[in-house]
NUVEX-24722 format. One record per residue (C-alpha): x, y, z; residue in one letter; residue number from 1. Coordinates in steps of 0.001 Angstrom, whole numbers. Layout:
! NUVEX-24722
<pt x="X" y="Y" z="Z" semar="a" kevex="NUM"/>
...
END
This chain:
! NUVEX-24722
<pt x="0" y="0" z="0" semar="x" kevex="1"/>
<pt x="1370" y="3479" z="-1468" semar="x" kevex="2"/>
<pt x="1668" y="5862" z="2039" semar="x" kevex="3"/>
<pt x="1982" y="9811" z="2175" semar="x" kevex="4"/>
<pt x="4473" y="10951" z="4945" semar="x" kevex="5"/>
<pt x="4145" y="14380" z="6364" semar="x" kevex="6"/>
<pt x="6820" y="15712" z="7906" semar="x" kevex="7"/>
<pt x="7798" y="19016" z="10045" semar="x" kevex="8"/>
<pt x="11073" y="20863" z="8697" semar="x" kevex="9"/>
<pt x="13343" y="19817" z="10481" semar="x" kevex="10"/>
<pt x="12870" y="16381" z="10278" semar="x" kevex="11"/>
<pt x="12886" y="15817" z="6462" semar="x" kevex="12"/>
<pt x="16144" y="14164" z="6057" semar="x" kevex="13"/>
<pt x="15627" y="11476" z="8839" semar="x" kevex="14"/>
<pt x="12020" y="10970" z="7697" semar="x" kevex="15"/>
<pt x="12788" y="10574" z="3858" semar="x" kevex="16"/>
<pt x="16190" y="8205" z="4821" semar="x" kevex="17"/>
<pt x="13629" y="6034" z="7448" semar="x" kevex="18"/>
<pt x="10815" y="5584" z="4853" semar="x" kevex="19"/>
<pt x="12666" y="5579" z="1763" semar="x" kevex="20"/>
<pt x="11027" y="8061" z="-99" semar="x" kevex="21"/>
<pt x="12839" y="9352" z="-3071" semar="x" kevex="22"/>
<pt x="10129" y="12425" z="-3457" semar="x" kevex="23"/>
<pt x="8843" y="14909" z="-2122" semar="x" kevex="24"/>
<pt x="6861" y="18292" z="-1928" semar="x" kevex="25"/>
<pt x="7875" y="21399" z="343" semar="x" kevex="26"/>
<pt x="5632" y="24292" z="762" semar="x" kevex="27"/>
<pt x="7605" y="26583" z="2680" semar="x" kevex="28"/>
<pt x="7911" y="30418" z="2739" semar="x" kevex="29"/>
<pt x="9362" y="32118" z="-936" semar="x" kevex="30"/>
<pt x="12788" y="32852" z="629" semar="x" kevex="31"/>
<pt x="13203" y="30003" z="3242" semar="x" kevex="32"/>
<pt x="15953" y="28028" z="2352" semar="x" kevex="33"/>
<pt x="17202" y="24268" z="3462" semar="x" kevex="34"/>
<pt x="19212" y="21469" z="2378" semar="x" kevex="35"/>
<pt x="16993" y="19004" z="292" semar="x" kevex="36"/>
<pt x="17685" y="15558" z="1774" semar="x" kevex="37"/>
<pt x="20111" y="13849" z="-555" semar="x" kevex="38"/>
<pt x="17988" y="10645" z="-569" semar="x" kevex="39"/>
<pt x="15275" y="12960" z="-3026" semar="x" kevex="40"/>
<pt x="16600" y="13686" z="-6361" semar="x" kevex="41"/>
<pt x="16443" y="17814" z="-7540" semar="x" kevex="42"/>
<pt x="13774" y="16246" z="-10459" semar="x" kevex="43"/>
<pt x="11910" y="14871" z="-7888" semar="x" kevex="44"/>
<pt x="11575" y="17459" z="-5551" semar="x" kevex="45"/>
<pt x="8443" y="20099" z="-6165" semar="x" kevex="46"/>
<pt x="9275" y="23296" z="-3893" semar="x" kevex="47"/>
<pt x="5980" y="25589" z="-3215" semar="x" kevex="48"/>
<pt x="7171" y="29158" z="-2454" semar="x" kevex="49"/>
<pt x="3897" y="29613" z="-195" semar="x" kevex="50"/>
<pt x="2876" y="31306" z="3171" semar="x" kevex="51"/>
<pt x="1038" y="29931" z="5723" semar="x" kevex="52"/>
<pt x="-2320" y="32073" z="4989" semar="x" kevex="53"/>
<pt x="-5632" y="31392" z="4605" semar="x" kevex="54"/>
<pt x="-6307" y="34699" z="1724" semar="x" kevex="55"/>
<pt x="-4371" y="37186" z="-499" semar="x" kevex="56"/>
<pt x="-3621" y="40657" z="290" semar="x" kevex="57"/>
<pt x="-1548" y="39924" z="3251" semar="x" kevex="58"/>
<pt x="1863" y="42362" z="2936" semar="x" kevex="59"/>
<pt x="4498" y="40351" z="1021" semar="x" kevex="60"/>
<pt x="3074" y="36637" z="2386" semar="x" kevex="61"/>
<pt x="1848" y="34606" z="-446" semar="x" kevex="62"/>
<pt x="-1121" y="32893" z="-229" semar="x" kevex="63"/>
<pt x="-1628" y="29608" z="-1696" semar="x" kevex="64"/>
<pt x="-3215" y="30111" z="-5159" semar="x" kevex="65"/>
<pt x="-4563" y="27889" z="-7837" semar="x" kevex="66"/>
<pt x="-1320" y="27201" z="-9637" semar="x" kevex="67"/>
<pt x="179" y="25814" z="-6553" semar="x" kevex="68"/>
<pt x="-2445" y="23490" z="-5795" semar="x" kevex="69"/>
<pt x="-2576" y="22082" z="-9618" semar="x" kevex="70"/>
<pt x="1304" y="21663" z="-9028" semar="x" kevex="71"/>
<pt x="543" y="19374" z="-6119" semar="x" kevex="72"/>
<pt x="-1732" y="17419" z="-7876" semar="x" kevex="73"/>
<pt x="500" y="17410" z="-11089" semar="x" kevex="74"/>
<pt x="3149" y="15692" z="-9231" semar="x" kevex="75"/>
<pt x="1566" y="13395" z="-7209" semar="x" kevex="76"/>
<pt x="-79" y="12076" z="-10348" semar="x" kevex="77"/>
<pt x="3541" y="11601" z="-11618" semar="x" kevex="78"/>
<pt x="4615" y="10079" z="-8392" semar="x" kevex="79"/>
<pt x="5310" y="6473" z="-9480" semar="x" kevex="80"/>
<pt x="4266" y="5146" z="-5720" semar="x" kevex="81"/>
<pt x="7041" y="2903" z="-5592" semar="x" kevex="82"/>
<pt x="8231" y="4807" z="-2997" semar="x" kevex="83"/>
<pt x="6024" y="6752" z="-282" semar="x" kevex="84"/>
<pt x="5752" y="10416" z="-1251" semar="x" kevex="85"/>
<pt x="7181" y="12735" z="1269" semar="x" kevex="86"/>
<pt x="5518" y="16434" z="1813" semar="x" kevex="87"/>
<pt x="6263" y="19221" z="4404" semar="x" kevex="88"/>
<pt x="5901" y="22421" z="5454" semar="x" kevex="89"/>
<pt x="7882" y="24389" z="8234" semar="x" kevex="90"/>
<pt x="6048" y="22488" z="11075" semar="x" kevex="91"/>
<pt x="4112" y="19934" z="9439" semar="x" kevex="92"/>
<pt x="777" y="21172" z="10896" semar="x" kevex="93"/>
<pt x="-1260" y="23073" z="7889" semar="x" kevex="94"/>
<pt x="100" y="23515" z="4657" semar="x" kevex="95"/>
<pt x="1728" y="19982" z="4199" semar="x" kevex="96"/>
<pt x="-1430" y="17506" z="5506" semar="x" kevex="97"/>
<pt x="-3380" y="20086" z="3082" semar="x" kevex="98"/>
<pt x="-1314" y="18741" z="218" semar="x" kevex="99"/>
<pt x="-1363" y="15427" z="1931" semar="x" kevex="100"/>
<pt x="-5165" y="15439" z="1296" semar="x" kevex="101"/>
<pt x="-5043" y="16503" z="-2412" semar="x" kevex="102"/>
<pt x="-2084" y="14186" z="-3493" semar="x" kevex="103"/>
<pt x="-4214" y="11565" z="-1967" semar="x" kevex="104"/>
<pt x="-7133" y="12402" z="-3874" semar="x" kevex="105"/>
<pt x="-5666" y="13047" z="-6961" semar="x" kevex="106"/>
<pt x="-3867" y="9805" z="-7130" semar="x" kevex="107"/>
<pt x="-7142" y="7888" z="-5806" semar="x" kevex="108"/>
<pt x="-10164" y="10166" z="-6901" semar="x" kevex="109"/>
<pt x="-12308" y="7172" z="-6295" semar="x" kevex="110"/>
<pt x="-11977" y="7758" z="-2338" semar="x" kevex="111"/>
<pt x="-14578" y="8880" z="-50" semar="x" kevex="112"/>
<pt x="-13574" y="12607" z="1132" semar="x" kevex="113"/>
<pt x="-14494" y="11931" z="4707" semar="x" kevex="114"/>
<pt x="-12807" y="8287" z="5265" semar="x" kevex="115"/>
<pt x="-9761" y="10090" z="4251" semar="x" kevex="116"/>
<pt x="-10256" y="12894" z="6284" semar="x" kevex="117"/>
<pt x="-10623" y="10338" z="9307" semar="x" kevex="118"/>
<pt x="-7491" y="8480" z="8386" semar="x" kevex="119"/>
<pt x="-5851" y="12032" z="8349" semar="x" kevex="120"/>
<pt x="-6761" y="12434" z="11631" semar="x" kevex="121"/>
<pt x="-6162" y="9217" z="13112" semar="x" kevex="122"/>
<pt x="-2882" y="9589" z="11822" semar="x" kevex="123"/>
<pt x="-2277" y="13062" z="13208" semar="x" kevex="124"/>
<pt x="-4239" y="14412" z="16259" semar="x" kevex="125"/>
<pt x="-2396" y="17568" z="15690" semar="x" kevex="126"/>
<pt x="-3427" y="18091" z="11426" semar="x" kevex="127"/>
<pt x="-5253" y="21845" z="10944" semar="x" kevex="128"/>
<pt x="-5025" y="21164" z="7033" semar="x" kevex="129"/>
<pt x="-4775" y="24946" z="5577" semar="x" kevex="130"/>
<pt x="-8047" y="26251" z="4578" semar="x" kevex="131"/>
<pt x="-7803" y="27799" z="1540" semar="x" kevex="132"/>
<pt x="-5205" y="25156" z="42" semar="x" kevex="133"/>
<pt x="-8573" y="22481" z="1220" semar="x" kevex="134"/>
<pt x="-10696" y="25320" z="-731" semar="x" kevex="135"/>
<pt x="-8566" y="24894" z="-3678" semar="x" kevex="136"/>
<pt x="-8048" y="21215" z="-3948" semar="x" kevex="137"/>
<pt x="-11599" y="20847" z="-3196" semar="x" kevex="138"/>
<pt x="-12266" y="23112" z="-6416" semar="x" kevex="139"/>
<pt x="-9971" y="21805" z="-8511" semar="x" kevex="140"/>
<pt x="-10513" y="18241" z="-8186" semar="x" kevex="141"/>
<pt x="-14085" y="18266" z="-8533" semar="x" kevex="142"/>
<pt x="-15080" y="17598" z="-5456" semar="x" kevex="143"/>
<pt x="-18727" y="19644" z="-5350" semar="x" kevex="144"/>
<pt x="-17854" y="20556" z="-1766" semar="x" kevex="145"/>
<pt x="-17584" y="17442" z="-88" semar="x" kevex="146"/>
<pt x="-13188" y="17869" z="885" semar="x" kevex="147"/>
<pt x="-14239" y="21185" z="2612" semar="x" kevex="148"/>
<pt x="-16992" y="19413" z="4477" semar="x" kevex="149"/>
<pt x="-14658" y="16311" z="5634" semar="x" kevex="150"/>
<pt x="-11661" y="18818" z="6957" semar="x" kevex="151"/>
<pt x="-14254" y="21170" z="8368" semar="x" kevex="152"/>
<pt x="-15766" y="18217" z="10536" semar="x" kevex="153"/>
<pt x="-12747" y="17018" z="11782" semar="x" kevex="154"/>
<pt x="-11974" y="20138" z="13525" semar="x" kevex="155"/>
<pt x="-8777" y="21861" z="14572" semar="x" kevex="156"/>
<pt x="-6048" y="19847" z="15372" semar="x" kevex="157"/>
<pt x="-4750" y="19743" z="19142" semar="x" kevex="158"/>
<pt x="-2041" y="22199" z="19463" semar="x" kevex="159"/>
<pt x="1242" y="20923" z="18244" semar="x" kevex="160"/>
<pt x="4979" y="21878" z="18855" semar="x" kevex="161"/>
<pt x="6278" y="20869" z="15113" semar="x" kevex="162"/>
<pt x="7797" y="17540" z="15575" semar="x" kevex="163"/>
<pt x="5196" y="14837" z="14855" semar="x" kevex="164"/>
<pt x="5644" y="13531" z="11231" semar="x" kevex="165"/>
<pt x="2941" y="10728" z="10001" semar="x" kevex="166"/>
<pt x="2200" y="8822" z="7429" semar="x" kevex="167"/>
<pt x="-1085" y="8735" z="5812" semar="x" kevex="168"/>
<pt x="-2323" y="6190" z="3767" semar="x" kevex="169"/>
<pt x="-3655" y="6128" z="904" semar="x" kevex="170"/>
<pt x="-6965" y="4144" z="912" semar="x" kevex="171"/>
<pt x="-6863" y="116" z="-287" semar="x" kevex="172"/>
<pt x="-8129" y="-274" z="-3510" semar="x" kevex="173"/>
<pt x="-10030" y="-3387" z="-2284" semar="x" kevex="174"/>
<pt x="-12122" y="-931" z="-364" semar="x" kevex="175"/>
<pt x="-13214" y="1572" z="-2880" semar="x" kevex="176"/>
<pt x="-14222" y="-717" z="-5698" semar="x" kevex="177"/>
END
């Protein structure tokens, strides 16, 4: 079974080395920089220069738009799944189990929008998927509504310090024939 692993910062490289992943997706701030684990190759590494913000107009943050979210679900389509698919943000909290959620769905479109939000938050108590990236992925993957409803009925996650990674699953194909 093909698994999504979220991870904070600044624990990318021992996540991606422990699960093997050999991509992955950061959505960090336009001028944060890092070291990209050596483990993920520079083709296989889709960097987001995105605030975390739930609208535009906010000084010189920027807001998740449209292109970013149809990059997110461009590469997880090309994601071969050989491999789990690792995505982060600076504390692994909002904008990376927002992505988490669309990858999901855009490599499985045939799952139910609130099973995965449950398994989301099984896997993470502490998950507050961004809002407006939800909005977005919602919109653009044709799904009337019904992502927005799932993340808005799990709630807020409990308040996190930044260092829980998890792995999400994505749903058994068994399951959603």
């Amino acid at each position: 079974m093909s698994v999504i692993v979220v991870s904070p910062l600044s624990r990318i490289a021992e996540i991606a080395v422990r699960h093997k992943a050999r991509e992955m997706i950061t959505l960090m701030a336009e001028k944060q920089d890092f070291h990209r684990p050596a483990v993920i190759s520079a083709d296989r590494h889709l960097k987001l220069g995105v605030n975390d913000i739930t609208f535009a107009g906010t000084g010189d943050l920027i807001a998740p738009q449209e292109r970013h979210v149809q990059q997110v679900i461009d590469f997880a389509r090309a994601w071969d799944q050989s491999a789990p698919l690792l995505i982060h943000c600076w504390m692994g909290v909002s904008r990376s189990p927002a992505a988490a959620l669309i990858a999901s769905l855009a490599v499985a479109p045939e799952d139910d929008d609130e099973a995965l939000a449950l398994r989301l938050r099984a896997a993470s108590p502490f998950a507050t998927p961004n809002s407006r990236l939800v909005e977005i992925g919602d919109s653009l993957l044709g799904r009337g509504g019904r992502l927005k409803a799932a993340v808005k009925a799990i709630g807020r996650g409990a308040d996190a310090d930044g260092d829980a990674p998890f792995v999400l699953p994505l749903p058994d194909p068994a399951q959603t024939r």
